[in-house]
ROVEXLUM-961670 format. One record per atom (N, C-alpha, C): x, y, z; residue in three letters. Coordinates in steps of 0.1 Angstrom, whole numbers, padded with zeros to 4 digits, always signed. Example, Ala and Ser with C-alpha at 12.3 -4.5 7.8 and 13.67 -1.06 7.14 Angstrom:
2
+0132-0057+0078Ala+0123-0045+0078Ala+0132-0033+0078Ala+0128-0022+0071Ser+0137-0011+0071Ser+0129+0000+0079Ser
***
This chain:
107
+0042+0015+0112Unk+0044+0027+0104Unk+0035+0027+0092Unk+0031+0038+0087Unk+0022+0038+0074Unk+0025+0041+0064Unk+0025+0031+0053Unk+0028+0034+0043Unk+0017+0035+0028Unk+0020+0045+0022Unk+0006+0042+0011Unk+0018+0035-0006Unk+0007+0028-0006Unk+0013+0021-0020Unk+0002+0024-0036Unk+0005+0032-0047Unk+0003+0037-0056Unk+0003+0022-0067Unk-0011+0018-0071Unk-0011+0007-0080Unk-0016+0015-0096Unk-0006+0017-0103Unk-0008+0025-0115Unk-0016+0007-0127Unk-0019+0012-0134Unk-0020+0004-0144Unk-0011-0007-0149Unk-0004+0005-0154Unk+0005-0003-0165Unk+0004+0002-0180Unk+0014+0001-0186Unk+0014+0000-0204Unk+0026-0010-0210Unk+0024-0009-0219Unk+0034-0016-0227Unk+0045-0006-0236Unk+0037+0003-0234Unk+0047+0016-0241Unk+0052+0023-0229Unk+0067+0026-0228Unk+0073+0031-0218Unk+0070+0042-0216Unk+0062+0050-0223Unk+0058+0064-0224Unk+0046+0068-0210Unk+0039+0059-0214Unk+0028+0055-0204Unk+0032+0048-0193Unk+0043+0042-0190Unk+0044+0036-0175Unk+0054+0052-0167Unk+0063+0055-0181Unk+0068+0069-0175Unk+0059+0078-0167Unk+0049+0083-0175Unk+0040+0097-0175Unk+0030+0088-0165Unk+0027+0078-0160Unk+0023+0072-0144Unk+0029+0075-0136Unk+0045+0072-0136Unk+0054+0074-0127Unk+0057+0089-0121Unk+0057+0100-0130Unk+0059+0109-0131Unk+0049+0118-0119Unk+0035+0113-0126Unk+0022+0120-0121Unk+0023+0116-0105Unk+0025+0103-0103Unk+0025+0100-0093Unk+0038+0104-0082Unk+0046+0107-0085Unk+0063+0115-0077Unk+0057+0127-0076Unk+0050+0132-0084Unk+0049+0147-0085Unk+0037+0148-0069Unk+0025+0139-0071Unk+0021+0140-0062Unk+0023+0137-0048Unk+0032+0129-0048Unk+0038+0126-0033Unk+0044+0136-0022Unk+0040+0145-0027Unk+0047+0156-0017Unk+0034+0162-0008Unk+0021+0157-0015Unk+0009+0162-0010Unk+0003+0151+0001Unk+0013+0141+0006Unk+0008+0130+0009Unk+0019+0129+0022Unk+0010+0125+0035Unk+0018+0128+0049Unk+0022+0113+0050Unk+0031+0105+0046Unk+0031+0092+0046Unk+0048+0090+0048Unk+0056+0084+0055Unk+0070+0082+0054Unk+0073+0072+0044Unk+0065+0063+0041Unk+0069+0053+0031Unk+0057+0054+0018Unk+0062+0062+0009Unk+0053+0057-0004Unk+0064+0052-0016Unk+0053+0038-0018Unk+0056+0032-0033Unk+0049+0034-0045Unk+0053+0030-0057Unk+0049+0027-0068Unk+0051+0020-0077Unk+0039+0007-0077Unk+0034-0006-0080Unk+0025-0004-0097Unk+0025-0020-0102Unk+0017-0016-0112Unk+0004-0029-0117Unk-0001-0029-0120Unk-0012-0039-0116Unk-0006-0050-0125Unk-0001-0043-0142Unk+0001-0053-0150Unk+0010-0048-0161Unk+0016-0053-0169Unk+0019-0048-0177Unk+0034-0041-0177Unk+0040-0039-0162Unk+0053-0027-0160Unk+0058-0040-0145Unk+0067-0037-0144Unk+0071-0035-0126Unk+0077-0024-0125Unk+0079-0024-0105Unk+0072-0037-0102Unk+0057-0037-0098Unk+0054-0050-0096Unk+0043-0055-0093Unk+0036-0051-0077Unk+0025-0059-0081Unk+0016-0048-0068Unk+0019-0063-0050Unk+0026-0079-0058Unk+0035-0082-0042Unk+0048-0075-0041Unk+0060-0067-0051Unk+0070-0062-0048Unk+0066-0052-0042Unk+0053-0042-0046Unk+0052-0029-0038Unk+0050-0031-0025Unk+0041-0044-0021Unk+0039-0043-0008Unk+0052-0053-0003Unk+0061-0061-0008Unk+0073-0059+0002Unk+0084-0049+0001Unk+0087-0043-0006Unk+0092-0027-0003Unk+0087-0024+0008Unk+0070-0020+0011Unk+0065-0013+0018Unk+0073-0023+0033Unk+0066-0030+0032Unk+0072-0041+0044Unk+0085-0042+0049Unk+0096-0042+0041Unk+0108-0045+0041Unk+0112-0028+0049Unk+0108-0015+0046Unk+0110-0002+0054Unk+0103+0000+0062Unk+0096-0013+0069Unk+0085-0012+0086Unk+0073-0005+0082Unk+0068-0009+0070Unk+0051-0005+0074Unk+0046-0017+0077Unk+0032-0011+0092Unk+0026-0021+0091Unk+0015-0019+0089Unk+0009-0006+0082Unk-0002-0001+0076Unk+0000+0001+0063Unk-0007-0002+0054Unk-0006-0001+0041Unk-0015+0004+0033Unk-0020+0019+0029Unk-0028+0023+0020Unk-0024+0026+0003Unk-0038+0014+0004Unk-0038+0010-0014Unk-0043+0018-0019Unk-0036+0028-0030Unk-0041+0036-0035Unk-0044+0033-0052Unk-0051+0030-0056Unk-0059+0028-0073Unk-0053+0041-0081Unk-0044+0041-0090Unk-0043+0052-0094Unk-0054+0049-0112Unk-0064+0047-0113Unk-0072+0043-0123Unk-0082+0051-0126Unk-0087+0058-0136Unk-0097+0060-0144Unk-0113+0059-0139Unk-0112+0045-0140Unk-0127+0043-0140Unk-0127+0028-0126Unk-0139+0027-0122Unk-0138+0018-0110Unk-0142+0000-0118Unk-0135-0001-0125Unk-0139-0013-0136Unk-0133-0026-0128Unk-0132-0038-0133Unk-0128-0047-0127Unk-0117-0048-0119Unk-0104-0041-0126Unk-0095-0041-0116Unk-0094-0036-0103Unk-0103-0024-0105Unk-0098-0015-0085Unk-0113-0028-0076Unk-0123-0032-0084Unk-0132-0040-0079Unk-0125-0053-0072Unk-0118-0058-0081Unk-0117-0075-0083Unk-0100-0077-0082Unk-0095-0074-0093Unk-0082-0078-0096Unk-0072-0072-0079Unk-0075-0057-0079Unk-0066-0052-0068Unk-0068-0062-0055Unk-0078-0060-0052Unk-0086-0067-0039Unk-0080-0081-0037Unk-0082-0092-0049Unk-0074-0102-0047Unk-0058-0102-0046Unk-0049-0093-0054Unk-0038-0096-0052Unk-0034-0091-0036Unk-0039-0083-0036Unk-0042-0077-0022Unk-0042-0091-0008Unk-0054-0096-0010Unk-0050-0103+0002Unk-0049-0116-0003Unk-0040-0118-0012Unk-0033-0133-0017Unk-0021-0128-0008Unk-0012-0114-0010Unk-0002-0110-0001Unk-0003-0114+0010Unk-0015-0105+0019Unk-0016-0108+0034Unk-0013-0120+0039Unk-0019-0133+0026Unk-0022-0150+0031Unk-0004-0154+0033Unk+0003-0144+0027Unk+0015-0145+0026Unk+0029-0137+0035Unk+0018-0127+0037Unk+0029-0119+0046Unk+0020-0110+0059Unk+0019-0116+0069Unk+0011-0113+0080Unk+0011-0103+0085Unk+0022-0093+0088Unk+0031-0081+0087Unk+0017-0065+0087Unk+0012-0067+0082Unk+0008-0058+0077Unk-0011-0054+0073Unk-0015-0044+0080Unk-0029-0049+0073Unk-0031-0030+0064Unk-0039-0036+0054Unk-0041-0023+0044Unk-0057-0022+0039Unk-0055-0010+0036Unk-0072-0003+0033Unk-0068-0001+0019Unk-0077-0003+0012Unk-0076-0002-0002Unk-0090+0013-0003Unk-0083+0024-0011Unk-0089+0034-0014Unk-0095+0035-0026Unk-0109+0043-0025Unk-0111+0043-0042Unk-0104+0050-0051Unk-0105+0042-0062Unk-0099+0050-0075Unk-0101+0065-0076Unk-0087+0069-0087Unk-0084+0080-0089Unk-0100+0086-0093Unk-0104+0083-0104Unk-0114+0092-0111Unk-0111+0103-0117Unk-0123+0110-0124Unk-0120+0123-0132Unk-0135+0127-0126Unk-0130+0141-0135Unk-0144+0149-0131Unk-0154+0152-0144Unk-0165+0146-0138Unk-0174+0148-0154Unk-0177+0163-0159Unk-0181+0171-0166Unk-0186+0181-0171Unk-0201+0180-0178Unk
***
């Protein structure tokens, strides 16, 4: 079953893990997926192994990683990718495609 999993940042002000959460519910209606979560890289839970055992735990065995980030900087590069398949090394279950970051639009 396919599930997409939403890796928001994080804050340390509740304002900002809110207004991620938010943006991201709001969008899920636009998204053909039976299972979506939302994970956070750092800073909030849960974390990006609880998202993907959620995902797991309601029978996905597709998992699209979705970057909800800004800019393509270390984490959607480096940080995501590893926590990413330190899971897999851990839960066999499941194979997932990591998508590029959100981004903005320049002017």
């Amino acid at each position: 079953m396919q599930a997409v999993l939403y890796v928001a940042h994080g804050s340390r002000l509740r304002a900002g893990v809110t207004e991620a959460i938010q943006f991201i519910e709001d969008s899920k209606v636009y998204i053909d997926a039976p299972i979506q979560e939302i994970c956070f890289l750092e800073l909030a839970k849960p974390g990006i192994s609880e998202g993907i055992s959620k995902c797991v735990e309601q029978g996905a065995s597709k998992i699209a990683i979705i970057p909800i980030l800004l800019l393509t900087a270390g984490h959607a590069k480096k940080d995501i990718p590893e926590k990413i398949e330190m899971e897999k090394n851990s839960i066999l279950t499941f194979n997932s495609l990591t998508e590029k970051h959100l981004g903005f639009i320049q002017k």
